[in-house]
N, CA, C and O atoms as a printed pandas DataFrame, in Angstrom:
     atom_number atom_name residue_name chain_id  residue_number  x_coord  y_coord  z_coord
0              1         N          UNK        A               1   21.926   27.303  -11.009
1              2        CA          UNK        A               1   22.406   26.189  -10.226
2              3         C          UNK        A               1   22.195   26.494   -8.740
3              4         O          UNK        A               1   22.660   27.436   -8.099
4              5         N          UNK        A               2   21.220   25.284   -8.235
5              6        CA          UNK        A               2   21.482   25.891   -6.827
6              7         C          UNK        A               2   22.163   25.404   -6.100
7              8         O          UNK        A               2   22.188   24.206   -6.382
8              9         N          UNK        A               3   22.997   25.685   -4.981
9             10        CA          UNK        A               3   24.196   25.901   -4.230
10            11         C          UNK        A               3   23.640   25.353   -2.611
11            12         O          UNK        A               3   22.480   25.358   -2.199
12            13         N          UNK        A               4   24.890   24.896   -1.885
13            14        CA          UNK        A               4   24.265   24.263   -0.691
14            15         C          UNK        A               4   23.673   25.504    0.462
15            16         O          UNK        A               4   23.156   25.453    1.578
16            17         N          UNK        A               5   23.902   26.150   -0.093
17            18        CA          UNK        A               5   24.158   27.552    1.132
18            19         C          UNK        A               5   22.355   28.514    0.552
19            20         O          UNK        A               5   21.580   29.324    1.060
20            21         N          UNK        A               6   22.456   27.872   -0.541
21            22        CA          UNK        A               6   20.860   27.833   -0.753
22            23         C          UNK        A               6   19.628   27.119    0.009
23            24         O          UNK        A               6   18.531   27.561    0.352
24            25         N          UNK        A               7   20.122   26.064    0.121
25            26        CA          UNK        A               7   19.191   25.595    1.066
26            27         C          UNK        A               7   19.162   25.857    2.191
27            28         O          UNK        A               7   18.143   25.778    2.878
28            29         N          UNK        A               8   20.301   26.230    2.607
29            30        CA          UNK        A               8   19.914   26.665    4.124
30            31         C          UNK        A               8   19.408   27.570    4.461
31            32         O          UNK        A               8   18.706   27.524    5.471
32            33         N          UNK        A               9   19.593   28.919    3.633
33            34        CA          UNK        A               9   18.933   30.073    3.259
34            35         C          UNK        A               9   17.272   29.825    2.974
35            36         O          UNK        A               9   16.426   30.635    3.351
36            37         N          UNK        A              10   17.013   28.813    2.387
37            38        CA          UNK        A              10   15.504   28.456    2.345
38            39         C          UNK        A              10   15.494   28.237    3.901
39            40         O          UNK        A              10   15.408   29.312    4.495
40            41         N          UNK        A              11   15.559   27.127    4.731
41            42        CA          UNK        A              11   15.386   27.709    5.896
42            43         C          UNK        A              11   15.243   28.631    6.768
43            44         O          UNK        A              11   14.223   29.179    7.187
44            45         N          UNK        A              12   16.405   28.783    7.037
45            46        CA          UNK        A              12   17.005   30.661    7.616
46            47         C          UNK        A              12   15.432   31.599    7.352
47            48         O          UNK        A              12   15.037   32.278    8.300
48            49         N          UNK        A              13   14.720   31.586    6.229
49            50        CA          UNK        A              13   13.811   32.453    5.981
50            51         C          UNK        A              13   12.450   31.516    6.109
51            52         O          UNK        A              13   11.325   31.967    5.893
52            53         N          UNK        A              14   12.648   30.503    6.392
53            54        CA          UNK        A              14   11.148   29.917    6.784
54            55         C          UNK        A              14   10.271   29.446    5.100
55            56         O          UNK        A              14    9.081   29.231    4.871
56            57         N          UNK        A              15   10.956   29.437    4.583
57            58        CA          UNK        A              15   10.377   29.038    2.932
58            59         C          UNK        A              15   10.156   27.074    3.017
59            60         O          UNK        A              15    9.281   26.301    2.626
60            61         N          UNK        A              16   11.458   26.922    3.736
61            62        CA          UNK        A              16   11.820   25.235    3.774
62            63         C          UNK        A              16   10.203   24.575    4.490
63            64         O          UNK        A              16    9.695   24.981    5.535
64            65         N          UNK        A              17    9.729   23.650    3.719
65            66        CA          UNK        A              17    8.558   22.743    4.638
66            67         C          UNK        A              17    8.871   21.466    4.345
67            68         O          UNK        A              17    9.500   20.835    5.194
68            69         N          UNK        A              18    8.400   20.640    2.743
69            70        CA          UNK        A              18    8.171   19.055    2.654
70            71         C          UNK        A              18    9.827   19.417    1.860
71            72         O          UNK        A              18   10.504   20.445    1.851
72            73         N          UNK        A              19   10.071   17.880    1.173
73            74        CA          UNK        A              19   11.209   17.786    0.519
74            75         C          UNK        A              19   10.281   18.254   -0.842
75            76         O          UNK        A              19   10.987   19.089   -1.408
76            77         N          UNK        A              20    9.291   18.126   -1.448
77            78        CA          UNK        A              20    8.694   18.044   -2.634
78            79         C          UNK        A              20    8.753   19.646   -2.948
79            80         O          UNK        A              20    9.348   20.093   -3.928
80            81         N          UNK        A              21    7.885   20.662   -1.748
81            82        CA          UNK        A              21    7.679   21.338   -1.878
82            83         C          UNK        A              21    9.218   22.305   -2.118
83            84         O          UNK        A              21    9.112   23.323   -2.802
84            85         N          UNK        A              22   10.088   22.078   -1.753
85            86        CA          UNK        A              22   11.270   22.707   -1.683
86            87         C          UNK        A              22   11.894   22.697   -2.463
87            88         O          UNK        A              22   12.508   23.707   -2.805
88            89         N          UNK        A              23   12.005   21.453   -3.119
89            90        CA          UNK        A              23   12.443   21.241   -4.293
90            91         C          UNK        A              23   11.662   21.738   -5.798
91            92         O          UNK        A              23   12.186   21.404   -6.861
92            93         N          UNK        A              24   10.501   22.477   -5.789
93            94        CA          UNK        A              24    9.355   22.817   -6.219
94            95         C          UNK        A              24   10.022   24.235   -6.122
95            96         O          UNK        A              24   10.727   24.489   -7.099
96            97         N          UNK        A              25    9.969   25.057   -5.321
97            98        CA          UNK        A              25   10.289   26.374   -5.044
98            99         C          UNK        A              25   12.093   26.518   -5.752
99           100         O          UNK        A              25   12.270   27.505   -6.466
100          101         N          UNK        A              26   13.036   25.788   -5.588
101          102        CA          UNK        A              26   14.550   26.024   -5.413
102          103         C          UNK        A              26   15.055   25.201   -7.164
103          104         O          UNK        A              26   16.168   25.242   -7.689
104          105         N          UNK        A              27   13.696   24.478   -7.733
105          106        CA          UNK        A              27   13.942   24.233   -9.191
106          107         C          UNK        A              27   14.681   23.160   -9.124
107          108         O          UNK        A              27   15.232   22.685  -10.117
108          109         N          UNK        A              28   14.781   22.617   -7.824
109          110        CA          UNK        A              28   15.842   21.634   -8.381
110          111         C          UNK        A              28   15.242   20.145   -8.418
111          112         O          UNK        A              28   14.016   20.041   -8.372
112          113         N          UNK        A              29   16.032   18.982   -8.499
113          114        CA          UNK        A              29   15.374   17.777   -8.340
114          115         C          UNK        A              29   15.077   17.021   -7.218
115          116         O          UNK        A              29   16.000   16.933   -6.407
116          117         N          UNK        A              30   14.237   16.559   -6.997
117          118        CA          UNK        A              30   13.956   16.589   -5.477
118          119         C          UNK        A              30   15.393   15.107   -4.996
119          120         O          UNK        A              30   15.468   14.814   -3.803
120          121         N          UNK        A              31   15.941   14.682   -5.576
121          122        CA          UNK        A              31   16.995   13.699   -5.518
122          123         C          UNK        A              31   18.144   14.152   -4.925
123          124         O          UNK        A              31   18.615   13.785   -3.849
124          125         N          UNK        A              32   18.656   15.140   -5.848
125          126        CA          UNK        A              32   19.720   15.960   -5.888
126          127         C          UNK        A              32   19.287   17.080   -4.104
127          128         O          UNK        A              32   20.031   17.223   -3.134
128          129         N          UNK        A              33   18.143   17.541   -4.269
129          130        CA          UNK        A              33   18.004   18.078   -2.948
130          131         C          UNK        A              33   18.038   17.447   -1.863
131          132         O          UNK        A              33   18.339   18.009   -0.810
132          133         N          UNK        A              34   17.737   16.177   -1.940
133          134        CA          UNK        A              34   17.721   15.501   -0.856
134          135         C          UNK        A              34   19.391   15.394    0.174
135          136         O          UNK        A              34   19.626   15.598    1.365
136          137         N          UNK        A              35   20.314   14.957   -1.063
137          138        CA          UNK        A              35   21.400   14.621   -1.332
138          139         C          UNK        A              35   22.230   16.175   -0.466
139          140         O          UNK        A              35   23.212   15.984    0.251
140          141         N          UNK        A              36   21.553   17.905   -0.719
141          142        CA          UNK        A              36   21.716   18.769   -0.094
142          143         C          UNK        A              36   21.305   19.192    1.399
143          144         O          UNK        A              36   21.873   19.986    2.149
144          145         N          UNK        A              37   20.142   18.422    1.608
145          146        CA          UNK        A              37   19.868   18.655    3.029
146          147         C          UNK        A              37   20.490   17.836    3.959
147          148         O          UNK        A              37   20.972   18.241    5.017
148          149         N          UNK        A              38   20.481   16.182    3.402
149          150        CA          UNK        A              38   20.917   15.438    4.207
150          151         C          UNK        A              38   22.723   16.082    4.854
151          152         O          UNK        A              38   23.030   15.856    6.025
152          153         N          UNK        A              39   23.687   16.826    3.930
153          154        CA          UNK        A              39   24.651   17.426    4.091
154          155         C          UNK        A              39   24.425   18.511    5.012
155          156         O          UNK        A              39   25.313   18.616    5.858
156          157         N          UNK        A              40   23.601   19.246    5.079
157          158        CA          UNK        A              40   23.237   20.060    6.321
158          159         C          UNK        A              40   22.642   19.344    7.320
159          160         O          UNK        A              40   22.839   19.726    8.473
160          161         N          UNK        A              41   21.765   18.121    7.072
161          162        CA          UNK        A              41   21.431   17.236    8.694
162          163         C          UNK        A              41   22.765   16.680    9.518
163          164         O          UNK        A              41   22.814   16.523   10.738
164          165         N          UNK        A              42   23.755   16.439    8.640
165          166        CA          UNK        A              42   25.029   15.807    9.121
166          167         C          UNK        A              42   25.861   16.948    9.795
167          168         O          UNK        A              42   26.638   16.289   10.485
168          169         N          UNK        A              43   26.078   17.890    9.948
169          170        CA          UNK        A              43   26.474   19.475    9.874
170          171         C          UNK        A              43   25.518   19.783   11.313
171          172         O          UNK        A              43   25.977   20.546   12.163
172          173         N          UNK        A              44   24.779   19.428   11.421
173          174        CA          UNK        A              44   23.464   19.598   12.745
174          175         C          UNK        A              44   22.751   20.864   12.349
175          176         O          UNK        A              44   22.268   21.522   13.270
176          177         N          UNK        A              45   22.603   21.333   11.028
177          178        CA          UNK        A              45   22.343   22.800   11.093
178          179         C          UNK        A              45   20.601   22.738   10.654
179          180         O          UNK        A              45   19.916   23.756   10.757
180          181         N          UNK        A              46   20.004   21.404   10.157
181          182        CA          UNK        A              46   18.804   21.330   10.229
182          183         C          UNK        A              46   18.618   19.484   11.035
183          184         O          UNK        A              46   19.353   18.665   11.587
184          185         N          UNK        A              47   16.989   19.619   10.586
185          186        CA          UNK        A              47   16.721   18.055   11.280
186          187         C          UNK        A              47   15.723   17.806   10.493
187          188         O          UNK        A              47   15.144   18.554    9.704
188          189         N          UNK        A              48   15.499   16.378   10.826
189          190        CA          UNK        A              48   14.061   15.441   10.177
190          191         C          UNK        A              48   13.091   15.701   11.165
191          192         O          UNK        A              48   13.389   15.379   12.315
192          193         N          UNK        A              49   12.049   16.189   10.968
193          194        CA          UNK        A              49   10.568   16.092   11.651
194          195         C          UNK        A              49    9.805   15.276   11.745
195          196         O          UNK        A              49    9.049   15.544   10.810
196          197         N          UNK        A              50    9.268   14.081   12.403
197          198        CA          UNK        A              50    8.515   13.371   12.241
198          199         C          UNK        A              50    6.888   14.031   11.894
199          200         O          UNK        A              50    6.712   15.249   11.877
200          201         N          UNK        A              51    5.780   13.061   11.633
201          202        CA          UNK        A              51    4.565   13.924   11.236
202          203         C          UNK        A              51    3.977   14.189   12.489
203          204         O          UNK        A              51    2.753   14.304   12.562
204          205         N          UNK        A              52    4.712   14.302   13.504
205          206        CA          UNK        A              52    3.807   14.373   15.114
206          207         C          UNK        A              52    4.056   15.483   15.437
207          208         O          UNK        A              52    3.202   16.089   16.083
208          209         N          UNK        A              53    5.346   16.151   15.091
209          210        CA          UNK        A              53    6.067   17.427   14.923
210          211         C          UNK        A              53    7.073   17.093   15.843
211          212         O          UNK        A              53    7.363   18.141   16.420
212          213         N          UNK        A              54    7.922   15.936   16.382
213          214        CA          UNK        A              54    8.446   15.797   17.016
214          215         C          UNK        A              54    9.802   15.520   16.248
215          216         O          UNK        A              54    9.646   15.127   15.091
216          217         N          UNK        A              55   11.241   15.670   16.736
217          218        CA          UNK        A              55   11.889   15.105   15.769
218          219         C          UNK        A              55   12.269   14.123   16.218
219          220         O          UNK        A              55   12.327   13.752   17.390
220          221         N          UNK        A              56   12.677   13.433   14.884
221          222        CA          UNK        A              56   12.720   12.419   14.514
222          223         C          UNK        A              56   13.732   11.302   14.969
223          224         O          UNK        A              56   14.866   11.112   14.531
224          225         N          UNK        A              57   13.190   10.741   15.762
225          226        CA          UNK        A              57   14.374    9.684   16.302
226          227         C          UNK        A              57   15.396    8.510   15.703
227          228         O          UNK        A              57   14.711    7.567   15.309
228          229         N          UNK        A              58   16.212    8.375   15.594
229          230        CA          UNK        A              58   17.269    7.480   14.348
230          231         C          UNK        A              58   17.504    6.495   14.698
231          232         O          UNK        A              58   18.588    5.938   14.525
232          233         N          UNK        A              59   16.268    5.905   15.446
233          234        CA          UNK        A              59   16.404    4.398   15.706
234          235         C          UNK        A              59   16.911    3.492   14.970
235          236         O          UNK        A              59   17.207    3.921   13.855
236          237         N          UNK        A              60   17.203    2.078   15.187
237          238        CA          UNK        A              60   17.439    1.132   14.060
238          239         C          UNK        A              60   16.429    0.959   13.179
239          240         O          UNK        A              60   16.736    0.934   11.988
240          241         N          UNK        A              61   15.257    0.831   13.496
241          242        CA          UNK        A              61   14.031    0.872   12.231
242          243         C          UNK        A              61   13.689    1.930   11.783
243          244         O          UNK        A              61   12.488    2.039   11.536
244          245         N          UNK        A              62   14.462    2.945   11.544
245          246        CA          UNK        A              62   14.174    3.917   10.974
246          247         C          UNK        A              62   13.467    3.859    9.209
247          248         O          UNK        A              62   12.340    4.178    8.829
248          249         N          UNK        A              63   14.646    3.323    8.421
249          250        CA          UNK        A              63   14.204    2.946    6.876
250          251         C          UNK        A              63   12.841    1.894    6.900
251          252         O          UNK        A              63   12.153    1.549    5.939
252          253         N          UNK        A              64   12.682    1.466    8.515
253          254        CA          UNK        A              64   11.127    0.219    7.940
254          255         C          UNK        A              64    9.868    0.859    9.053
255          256         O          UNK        A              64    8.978    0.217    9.611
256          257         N          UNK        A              65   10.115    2.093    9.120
257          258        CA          UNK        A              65    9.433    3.257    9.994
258          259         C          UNK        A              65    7.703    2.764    9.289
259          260         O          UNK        A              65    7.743    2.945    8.072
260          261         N          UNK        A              66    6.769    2.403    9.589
261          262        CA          UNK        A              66    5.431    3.438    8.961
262          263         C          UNK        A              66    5.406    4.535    8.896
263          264         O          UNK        A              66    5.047    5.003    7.816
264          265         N          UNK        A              67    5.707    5.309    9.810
265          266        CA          UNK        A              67    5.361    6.610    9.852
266          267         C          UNK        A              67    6.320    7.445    8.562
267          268         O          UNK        A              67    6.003    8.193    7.638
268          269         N          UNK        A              68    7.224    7.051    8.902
269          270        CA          UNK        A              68    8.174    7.774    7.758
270          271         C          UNK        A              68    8.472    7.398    6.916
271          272         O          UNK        A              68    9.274    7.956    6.168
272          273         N          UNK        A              69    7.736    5.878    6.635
273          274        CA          UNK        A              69    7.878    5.665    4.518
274          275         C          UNK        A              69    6.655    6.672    4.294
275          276         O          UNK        A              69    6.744    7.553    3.438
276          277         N          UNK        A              70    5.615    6.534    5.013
277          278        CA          UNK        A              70    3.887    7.133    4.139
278          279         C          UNK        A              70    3.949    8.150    4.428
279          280         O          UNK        A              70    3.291    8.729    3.564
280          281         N          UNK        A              71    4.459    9.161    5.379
281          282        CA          UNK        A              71    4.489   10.273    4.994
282          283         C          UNK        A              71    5.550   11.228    4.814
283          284         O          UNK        A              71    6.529   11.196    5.559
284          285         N          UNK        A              72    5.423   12.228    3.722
285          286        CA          UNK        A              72    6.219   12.974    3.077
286          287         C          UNK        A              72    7.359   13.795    4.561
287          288         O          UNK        A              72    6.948   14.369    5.569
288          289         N          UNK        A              73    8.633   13.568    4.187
289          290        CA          UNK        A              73    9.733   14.206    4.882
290          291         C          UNK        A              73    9.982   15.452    4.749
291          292         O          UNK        A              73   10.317   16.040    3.721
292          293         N          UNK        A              74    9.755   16.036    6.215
293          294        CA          UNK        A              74    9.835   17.516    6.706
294          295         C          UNK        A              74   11.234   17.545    7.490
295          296         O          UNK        A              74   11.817   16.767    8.245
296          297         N          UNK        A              75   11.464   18.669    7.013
297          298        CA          UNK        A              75   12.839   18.999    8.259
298          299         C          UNK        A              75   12.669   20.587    8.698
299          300         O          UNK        A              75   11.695   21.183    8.237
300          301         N          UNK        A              76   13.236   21.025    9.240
301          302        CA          UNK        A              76   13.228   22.425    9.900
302          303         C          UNK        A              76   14.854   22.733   10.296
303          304         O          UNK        A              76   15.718   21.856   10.318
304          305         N          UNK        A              77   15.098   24.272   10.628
305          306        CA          UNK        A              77   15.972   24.662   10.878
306          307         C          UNK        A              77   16.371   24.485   12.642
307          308         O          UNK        A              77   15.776   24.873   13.647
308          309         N          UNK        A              78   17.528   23.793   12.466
309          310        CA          UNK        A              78   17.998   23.557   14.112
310          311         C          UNK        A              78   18.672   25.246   14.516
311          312         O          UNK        A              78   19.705   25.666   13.995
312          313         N          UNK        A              79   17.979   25.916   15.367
313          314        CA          UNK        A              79   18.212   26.620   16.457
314          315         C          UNK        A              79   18.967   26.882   17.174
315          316         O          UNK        A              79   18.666   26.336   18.235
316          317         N          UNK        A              80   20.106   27.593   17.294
317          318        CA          UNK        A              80   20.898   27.785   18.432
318          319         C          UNK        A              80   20.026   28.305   19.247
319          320         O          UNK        A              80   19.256   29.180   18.854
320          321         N          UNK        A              81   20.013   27.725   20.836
321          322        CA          UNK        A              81   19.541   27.834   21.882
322          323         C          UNK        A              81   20.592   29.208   22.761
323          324         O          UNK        A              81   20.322   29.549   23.912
């Protein structure tokens, strides 16, 4: 079973890239993972990447984005500065 403190640990070590791929590596369903990161995006301890490498801004059109229905969702580990 994997655990939320798992995923962040996929981060933490640089393993974390697409949602597919992560969910690919950590066995789990990519649904259910989603459901785990978004709990660490809320937490500020990771973020959404846009495909420009910029992150991702939470505009109101976010859900009717082009950019971010067609391509696959990246996040990365947020940084203490």
């Amino acid at each position: 079973m994997v655990r939320l403190r798992d995923v962040l640990e996929a981060f933490e070590q640089g393993k974390a890239t697409s949602l597919a791929q992560l969910s690919k590596n950590l066995g789990v369903e990519a649904v259910i993972l989603d459901t785990m990161i978004q709990f660490w995006v809320r937490k500020g301890k990771i973020r959404e990447v846009c495909s420009s490498g910029k992150h991702c801004e939470k505009c109101g059109s976010h859900s009717e984005c082009s950019i971010t229905t067609t391509v696959p969702r990246r996040y990365e580990l947020v940084r203490d500065s």
